[in-house]
MARVOMI-248555 format. One record per residue: x, y, z of N, C-alpha, C, O, CB in turn. Coordinates in steps of 0.02 Angstrom, whole numbers, padded with zeros to 5 digits, always signed. Atoms other than C-alpha are relative to their C-alpha. Glycine has a CB too. Example, Ala and Ser with C-alpha at 12.3 -4.5 7.8 and 13.67 -1.06 7.14 Angstrom:
<atoms>
+00045-00059+00000+00615-00225+00390+00045+00060+00000+00097+00059+00033-00050+00001+00062 -00042-00059-00003+00684-00053+00357-00039+00055+00037-00014+00110+00045+00020+00023-00071 
</atoms>
This chain:
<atoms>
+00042-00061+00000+00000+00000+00000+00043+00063+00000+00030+00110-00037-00047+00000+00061 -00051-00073+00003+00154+00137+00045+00035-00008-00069+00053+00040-00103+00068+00007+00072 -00028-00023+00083+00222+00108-00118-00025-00005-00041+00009-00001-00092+00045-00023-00030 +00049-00020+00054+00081+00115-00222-00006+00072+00010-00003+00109-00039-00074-00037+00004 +00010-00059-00006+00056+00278-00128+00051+00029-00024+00042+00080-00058-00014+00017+00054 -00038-00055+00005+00222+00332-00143+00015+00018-00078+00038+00070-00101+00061-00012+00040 -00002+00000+00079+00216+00274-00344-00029+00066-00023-00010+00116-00052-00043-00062-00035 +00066-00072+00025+00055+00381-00358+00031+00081+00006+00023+00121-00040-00082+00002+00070 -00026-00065-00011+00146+00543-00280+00038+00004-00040+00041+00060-00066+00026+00018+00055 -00070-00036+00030+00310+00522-00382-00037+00003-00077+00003+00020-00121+00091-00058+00005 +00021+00003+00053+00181+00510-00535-00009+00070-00017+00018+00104-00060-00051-00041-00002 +00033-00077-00020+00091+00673-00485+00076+00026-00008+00089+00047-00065-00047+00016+00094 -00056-00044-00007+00264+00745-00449+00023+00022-00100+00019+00075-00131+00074-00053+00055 +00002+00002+00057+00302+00714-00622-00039+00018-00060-00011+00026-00114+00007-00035+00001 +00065-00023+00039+00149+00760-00717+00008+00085+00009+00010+00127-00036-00082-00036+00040 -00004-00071-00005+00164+00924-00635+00066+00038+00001+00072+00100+00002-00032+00015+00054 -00051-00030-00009+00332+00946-00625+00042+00065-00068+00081+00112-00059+00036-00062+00018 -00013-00058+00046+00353+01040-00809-00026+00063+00006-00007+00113-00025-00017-00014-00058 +00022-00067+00000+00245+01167-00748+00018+00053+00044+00005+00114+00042-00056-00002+00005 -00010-00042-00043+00315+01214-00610+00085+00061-00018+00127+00033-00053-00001-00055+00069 -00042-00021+00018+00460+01365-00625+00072-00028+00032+00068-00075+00071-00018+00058+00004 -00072+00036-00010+00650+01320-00594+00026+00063+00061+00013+00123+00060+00060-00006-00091 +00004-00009-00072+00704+01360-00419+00049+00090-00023+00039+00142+00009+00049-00084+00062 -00020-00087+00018+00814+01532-00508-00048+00036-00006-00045+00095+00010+00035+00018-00065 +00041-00043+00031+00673+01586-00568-00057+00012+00038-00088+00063+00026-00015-00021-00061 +00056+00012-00039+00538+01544-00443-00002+00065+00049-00057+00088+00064+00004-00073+00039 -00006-00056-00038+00613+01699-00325-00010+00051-00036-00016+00095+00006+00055+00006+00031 +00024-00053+00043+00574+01825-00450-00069+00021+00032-00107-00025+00046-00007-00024-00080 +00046-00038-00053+00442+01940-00353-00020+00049-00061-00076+00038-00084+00041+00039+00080 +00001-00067+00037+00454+02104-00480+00055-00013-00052+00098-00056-00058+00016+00068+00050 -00023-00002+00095+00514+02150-00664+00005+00065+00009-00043+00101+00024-00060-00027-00075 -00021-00075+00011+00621+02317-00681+00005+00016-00051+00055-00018-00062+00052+00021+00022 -00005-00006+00071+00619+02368-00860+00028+00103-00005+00021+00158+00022-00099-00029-00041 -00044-00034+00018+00716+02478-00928-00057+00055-00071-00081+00016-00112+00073-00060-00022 +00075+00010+00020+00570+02582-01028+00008+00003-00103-00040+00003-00142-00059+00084+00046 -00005+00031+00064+00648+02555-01213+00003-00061-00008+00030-00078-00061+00043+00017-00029 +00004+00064+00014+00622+02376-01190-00086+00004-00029-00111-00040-00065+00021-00052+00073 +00058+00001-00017+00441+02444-01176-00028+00026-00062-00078+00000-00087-00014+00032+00061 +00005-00055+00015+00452+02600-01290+00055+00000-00054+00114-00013-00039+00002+00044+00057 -00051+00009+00063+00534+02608-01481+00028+00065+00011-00012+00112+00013-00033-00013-00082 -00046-00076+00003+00658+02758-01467+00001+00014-00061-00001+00076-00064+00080+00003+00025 +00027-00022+00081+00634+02776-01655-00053+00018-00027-00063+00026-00087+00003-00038-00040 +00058-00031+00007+00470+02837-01625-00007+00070+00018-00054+00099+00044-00041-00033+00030 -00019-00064-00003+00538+02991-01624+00045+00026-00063+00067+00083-00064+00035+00006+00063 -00015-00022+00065+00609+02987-01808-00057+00039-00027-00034+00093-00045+00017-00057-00043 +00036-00033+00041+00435+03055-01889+00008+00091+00002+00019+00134-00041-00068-00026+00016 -00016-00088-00009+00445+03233-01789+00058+00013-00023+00056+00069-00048+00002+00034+00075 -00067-00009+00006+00638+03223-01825-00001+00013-00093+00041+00046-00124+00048-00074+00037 -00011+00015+00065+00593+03186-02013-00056+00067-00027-00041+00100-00077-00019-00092-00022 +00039-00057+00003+00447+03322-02012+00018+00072+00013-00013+00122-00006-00044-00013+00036 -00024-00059-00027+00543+03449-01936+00066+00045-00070+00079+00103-00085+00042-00031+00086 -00066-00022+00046+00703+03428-02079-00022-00068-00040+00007-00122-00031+00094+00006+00043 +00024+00054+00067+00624+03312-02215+00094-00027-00030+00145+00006-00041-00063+00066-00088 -00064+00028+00003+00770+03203-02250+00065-00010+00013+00110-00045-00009+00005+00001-00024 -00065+00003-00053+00891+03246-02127-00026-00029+00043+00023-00043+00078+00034+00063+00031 +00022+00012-00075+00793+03181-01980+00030-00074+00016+00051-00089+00072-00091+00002+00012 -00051+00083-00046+00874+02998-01948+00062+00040-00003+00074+00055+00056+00014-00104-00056 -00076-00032-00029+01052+03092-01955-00014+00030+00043+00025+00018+00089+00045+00046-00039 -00017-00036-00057+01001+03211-01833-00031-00054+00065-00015-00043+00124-00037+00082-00006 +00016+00029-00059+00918+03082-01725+00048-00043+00014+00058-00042+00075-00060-00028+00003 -00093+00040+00001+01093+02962-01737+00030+00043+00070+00036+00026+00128+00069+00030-00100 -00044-00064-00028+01180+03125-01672-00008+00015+00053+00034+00022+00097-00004+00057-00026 +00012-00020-00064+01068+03173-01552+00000-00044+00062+00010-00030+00121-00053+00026-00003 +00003+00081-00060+01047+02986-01464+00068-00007+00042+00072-00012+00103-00005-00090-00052 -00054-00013-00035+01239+02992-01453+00020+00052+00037+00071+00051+00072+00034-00005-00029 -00041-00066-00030+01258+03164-01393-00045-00014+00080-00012-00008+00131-00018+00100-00054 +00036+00010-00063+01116+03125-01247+00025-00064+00048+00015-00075+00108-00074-00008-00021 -00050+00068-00070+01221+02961-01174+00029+00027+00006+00035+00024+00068+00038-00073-00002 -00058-00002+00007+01364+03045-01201-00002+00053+00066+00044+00053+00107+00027+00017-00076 +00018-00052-00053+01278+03202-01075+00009-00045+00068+00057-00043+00106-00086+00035-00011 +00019+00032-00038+01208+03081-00963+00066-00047+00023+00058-00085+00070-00058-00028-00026 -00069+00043-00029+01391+02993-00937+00027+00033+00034+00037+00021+00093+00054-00025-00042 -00057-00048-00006+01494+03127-00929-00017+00035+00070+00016+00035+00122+00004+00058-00067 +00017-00013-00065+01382+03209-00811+00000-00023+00073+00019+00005+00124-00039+00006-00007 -00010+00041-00058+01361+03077-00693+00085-00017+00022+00103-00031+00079-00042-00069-00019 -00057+00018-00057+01555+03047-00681+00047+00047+00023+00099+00037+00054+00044-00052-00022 -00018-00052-00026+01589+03208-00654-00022+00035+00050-00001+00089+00071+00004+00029-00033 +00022-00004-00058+01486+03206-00522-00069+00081+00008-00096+00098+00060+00079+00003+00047 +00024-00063+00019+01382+03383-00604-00070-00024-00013-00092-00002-00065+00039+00038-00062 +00053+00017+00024+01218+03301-00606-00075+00035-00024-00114+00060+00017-00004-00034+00036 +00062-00059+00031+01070+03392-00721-00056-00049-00031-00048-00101-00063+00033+00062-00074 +00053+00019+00023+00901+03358-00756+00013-00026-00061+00061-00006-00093-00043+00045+00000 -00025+00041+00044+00881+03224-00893-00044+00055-00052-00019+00067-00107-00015-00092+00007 +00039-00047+00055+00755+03349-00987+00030+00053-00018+00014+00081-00070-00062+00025+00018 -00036-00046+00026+00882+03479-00982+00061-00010-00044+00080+00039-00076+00015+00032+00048 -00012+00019+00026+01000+03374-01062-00032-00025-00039+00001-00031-00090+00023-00013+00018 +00047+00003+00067+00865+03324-01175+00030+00048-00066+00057+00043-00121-00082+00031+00023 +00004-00064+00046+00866+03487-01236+00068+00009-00010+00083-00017-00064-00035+00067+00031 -00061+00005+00008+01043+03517-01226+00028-00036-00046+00075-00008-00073+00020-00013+00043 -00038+00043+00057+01092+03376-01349-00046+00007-00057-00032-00032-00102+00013-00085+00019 +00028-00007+00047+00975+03421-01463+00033+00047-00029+00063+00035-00081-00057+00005+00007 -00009-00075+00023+01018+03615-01483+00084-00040-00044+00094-00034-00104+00009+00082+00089 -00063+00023+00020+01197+03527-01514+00020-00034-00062+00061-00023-00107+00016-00036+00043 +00026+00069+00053+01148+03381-01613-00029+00055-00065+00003+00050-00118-00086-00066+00045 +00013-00058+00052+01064+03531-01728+00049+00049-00033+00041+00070-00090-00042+00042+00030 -00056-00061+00009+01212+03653-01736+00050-00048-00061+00067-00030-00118+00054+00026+00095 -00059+00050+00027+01336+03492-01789-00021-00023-00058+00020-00044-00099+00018-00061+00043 +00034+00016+00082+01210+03452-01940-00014+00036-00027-00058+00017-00065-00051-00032-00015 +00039-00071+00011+01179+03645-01987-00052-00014-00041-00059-00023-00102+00042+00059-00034 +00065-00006+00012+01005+03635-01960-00019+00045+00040+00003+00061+00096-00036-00054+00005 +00019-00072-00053+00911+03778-01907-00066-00036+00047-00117-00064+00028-00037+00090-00058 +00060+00023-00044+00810+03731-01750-00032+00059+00031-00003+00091+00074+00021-00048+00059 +00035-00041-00002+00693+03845-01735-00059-00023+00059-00076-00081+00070-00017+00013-00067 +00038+00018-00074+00572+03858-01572-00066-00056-00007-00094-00084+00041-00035+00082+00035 +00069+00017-00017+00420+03778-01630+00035-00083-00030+00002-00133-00018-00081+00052-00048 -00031+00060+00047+00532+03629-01734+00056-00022+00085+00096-00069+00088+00059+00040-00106 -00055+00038-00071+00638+03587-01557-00047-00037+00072-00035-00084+00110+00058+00084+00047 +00036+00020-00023+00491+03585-01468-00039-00060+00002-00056-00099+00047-00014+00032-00005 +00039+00077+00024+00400+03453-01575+00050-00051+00015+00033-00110+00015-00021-00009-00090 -00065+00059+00012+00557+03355-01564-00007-00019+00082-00024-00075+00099+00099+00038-00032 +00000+00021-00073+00564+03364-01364-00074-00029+00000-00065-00089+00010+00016+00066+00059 +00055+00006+00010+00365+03340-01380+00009-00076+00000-00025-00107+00041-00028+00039-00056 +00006+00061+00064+00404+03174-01477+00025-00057+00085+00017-00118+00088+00086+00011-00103 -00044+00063-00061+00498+03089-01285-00036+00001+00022-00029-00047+00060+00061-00001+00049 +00055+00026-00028+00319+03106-01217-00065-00043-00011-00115-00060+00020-00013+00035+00013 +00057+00043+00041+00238+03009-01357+00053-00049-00041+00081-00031-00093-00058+00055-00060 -00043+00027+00037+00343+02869-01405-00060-00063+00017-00101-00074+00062+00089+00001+00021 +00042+00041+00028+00264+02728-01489+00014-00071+00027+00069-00091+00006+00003+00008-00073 -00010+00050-00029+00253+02556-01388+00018-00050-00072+00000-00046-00131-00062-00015+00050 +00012+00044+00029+00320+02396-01434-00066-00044-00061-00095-00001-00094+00014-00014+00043 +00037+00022+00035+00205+02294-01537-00026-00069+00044-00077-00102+00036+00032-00004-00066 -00009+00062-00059+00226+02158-01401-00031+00003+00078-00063-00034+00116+00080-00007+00014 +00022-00012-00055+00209+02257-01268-00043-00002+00059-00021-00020+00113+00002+00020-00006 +00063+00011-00038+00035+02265-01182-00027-00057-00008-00079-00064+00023-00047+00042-00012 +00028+00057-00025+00007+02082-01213+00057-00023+00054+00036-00053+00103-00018-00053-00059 -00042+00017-00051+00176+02052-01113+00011+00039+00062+00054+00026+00103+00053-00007-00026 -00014-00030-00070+00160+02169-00979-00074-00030+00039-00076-00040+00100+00011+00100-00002 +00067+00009-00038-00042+02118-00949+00026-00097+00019+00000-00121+00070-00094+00020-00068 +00005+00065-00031+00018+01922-00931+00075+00001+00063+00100-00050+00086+00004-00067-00073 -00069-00002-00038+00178+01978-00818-00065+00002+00073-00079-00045+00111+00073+00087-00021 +00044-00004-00052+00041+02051-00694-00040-00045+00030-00039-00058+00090-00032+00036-00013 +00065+00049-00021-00112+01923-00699+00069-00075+00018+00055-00134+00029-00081-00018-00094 -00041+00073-00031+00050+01797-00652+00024+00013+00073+00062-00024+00104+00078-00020-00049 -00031-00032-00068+00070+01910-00484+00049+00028+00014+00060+00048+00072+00008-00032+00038 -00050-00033+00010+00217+01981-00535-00010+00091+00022-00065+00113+00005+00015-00018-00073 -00001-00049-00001+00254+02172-00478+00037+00019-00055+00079-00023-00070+00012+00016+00051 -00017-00012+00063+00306+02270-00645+00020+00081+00036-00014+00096+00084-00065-00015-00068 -00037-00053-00007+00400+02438-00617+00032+00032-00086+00037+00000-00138+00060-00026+00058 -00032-00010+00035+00480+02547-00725+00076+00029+00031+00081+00051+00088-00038+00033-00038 -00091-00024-00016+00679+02598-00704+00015+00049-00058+00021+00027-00115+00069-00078-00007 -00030-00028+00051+00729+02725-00803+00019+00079+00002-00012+00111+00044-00041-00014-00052 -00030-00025-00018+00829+02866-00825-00030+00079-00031-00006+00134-00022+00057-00033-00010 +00050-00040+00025+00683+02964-00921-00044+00066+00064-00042+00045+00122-00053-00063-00031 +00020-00024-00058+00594+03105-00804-00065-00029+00027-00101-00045-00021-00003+00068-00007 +00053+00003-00027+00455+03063-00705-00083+00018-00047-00129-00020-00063+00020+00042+00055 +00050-00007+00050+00332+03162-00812-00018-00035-00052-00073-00055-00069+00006+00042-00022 -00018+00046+00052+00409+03074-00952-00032-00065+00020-00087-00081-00003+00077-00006-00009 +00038+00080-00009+00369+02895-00886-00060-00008+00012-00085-00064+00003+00020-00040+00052 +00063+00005-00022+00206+02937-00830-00056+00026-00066-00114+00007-00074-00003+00046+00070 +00037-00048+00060+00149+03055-00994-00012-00061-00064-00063-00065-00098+00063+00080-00032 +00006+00068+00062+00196+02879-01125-00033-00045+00038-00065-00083+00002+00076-00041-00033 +00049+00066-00035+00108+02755-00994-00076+00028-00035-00114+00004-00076-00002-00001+00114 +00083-00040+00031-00051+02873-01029-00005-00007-00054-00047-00042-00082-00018+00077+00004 +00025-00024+00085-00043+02918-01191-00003-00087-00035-00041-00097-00082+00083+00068-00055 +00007+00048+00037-00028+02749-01247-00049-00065+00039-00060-00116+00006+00074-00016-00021 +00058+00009-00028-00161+02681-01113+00008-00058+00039-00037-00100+00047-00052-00004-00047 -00023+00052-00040-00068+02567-01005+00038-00001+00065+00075-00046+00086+00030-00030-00034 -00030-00045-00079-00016+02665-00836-00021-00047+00017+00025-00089+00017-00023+00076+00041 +00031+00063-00057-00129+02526-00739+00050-00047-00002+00051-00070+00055-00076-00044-00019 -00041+00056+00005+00001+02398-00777+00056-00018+00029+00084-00072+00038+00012-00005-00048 -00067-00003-00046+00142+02458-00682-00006+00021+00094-00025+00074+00119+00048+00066-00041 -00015-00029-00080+00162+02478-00492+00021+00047+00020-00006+00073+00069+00034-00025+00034 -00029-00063-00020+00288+02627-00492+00035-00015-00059+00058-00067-00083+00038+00015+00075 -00038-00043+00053+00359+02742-00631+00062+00006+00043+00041+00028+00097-00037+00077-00027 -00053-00029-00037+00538+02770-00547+00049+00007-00054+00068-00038-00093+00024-00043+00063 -00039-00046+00031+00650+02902-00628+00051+00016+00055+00039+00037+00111-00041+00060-00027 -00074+00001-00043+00849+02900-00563-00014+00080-00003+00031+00089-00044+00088-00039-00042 +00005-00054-00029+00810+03082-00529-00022+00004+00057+00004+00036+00104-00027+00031-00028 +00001+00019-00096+00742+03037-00375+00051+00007+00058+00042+00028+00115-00008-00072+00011 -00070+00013-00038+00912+03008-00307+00077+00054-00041+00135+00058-00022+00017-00105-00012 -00054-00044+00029+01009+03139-00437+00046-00040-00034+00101-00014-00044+00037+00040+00050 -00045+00022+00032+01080+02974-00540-00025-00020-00049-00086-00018-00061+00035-00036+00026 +00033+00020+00042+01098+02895-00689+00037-00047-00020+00099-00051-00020-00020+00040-00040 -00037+00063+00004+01112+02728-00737+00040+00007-00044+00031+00053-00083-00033-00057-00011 -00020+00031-00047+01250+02645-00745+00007+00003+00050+00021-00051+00077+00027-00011-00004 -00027+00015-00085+01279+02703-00561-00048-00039+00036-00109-00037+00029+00009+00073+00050 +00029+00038-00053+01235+02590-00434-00047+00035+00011-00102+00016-00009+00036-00015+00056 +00074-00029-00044+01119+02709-00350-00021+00003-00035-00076-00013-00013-00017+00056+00039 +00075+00009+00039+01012+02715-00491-00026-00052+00009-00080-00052+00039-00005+00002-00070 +00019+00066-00027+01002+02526-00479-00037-00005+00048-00092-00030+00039+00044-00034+00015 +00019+00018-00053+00970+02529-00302-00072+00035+00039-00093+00031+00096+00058+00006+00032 +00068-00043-00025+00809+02641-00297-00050-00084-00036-00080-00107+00013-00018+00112-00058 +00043+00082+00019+00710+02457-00378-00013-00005+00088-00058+00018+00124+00069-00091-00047 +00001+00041-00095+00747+02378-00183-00026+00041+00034-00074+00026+00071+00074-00015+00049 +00034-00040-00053+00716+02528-00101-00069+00021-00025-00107+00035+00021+00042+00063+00020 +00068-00027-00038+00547+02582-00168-00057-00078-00010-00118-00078-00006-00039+00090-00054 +00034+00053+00008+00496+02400-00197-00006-00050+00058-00045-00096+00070+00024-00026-00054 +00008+00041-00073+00544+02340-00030+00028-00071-00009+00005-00113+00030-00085-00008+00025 -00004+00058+00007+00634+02183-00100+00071-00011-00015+00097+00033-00050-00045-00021-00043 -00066+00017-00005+00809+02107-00093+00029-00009-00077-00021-00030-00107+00007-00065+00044 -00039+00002+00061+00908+02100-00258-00002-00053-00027-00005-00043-00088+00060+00015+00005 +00010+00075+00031+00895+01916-00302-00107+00000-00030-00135-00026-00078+00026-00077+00091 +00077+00014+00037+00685+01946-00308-00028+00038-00056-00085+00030-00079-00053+00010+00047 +00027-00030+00054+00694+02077-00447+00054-00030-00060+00112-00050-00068-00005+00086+00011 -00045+00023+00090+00738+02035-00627+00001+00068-00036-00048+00105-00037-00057-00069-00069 -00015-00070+00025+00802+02186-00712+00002-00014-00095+00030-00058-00126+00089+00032+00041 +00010+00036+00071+00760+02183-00896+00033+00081-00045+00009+00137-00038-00109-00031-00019 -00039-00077+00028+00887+02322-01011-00025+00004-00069-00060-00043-00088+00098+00002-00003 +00014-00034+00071+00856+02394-01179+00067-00016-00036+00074-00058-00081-00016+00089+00005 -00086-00007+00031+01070+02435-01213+00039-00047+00046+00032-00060+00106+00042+00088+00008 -00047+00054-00026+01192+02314-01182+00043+00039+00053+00076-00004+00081+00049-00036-00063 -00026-00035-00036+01271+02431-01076-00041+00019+00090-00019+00030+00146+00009+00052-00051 +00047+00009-00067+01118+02436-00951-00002-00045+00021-00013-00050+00082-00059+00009+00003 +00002+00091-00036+01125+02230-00946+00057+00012+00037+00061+00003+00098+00012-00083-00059 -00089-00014-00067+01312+02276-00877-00014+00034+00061+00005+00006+00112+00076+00064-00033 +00011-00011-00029+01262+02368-00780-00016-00008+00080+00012+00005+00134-00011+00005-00030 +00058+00033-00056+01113+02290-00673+00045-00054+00026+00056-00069+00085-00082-00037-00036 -00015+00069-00028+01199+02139-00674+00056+00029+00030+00062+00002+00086+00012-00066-00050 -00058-00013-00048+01364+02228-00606-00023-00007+00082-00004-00041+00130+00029+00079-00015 +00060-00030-00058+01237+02293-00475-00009-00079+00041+00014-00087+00098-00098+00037-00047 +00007+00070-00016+01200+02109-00440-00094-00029-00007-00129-00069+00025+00035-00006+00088 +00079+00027+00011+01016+02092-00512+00011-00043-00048+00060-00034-00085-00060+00054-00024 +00011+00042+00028+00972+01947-00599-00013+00036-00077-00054+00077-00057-00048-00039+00036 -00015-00038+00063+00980+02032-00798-00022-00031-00062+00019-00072-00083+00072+00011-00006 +00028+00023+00062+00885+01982-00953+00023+00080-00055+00005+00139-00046-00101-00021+00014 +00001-00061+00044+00943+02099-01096-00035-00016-00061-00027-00071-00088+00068+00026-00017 +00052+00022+00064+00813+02111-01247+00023+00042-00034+00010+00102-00036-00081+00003+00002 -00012-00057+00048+00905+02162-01375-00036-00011-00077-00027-00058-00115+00082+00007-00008 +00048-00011+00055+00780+02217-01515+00037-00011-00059+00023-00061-00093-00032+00069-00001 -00016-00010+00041+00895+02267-01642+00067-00073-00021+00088-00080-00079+00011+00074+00009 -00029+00049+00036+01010+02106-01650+00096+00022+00008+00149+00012-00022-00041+00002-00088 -00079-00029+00014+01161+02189-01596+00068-00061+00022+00050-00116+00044+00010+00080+00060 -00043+00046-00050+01337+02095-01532-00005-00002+00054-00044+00039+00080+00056+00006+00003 +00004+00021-00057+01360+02028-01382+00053+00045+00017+00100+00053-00021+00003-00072+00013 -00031-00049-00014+01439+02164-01276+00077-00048+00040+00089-00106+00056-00054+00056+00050 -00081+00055-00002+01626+02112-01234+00015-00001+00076+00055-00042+00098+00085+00041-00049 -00022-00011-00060+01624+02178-01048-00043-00057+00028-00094-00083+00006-00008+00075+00028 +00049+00049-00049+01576+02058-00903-00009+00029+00071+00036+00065+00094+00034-00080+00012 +00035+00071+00012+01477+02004-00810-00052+00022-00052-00075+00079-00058-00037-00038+00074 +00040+00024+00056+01368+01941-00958-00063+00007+00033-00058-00009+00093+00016-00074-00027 +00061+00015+00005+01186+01951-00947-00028-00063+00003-00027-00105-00042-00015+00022-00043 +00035+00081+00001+01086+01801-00869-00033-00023-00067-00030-00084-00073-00065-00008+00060 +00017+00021+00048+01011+01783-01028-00017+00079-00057-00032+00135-00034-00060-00054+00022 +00012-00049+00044+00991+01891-01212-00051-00042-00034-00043-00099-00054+00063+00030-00042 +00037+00016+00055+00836+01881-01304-00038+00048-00048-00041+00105-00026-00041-00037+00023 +00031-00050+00061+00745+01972-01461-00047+00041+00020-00051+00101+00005-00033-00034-00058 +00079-00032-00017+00580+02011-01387-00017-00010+00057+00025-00024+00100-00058-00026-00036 +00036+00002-00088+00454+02006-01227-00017-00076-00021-00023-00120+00022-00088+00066+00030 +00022+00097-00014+00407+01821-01301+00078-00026+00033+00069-00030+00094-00022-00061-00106 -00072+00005-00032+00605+01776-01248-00011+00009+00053-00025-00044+00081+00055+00040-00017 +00016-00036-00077+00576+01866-01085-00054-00044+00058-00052-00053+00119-00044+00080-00019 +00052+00040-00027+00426+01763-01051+00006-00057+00006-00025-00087+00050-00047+00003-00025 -00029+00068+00009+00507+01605-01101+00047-00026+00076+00044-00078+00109+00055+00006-00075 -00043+00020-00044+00648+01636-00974-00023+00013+00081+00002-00017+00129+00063+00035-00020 +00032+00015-00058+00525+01699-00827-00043-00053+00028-00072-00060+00082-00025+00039+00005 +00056+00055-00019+00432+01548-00846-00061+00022-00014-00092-00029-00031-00002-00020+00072 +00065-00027+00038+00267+01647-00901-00028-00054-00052+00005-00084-00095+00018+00072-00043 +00034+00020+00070+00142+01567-01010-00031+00051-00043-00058+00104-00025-00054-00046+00011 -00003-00048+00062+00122+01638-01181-00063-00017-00039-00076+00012-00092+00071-00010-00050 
</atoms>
């Protein structure tokens, strides 16, 4: 009779055992996203292309680099400035270096364009099954506050997240640790229970320096970045993402 029973249990164990998640993954509590995993940053070519009809991908190239390049420099020089003033700042720049005339109402649309950026295509079915799995969903990012909160709206999916958190909070910007470390503190949860999900291979370095568990989704297919530590896992899309949280799809 005990080993029929115990047959029967190791049957059950087995039957159910594909469904259950894998003991890395099972501590996962919350999902930090990085909000171009979320949010195409090239949805800000049309104003760029409307503003200077066939210059606008060169000046948006220019300006993408000139706005990390703010956001580095600043932070390791310890001179830390609003990310919207560097917005603006790498634009006026990014304009001068392509002599294009940016004119008030054409700089505007362009800044305009970081409060309406056009979601994934993926997106709102992978953030609505992250939630209904009990997951807490956050955003991380180095965007302002207004900013994270103005594209949740406009594109009709604010309910989905728990907290917008903008490294202005704390005066940093990721890569530094303390950007990282505002996740734990306003989520209340130890570093092993959030999964930090990056956009740039440079943010997977990051997080994971930091010591969060690190999925990088890289969209565009780029190399594998040469610095370590490596990213717990790289995949294309939020189906990837879902694959490696264990989520059903």
């Amino acid at each position: 009779m005990r080993i029929r029973s115990f047959l029967a249990a190791a049957i059950l164990q087995m039957a159910i055992g594909a469904t259950l998640p894998s003991p890395a993954q099972s501590a996962i509590r919350a999902i930090a996203f990085d909000y171009f995993v979320l949010f195409d940053a090239n949805s800000v070519l049309p104003a760029a292309e409307a503003a200077f009809p066939g210059k606008g991908a060169e000046l948006v190239k220019l300006w993408r680099g000139k706005l990390f390049e703010y956001n580095f420099v600043s932070s390791a020089a310890g001179r830390h400035e609003d990310f919207a003033k560097l917005l603006e700042a790498s634009l006026e720049y990014s304009a001068e270096a392509a002599k294009l005339d940016l004119i008030d109402d054409r700089k505007q649309a362009l800044l305009d364009a970081f409060r309406h950026l056009k979601p994934w295509p993926d997106t709102v079915d992978g953030l609505r099954k992250l939630r209904q799995s009990g997951l807490r969903v956050i955003a991380l990012s180095n965007l302002t506050p207004a900013m994270l909160r103005a594209n949740a709206e406009n594109a009709g999916f604010a309910d989905l997240f728990d907290e917008f958190i903008s490294t202005e909070v704390n005066g940093s910007f990721k890569p530094e640790p303390r950007a990282y470390r505002l996740g734990m503190e306003k989520l209340d949860l130890k570093k092993d229970e959030i999964l930090f999900v990056a956009f740039g291979g440079w943010d997977a370095f990051g997080a994971k320096s930091f010591g969060y568990r690190t999925v990088w989704v890289n969209r565009f297919g780029l190399p594998a970045e040469r610095l370590r530590p490596a990213p717990d896992a790289t995949v294309k899309d939020f189906d990837g993402l879902l694959k490696f949280v264990g989520e059903p799809r």
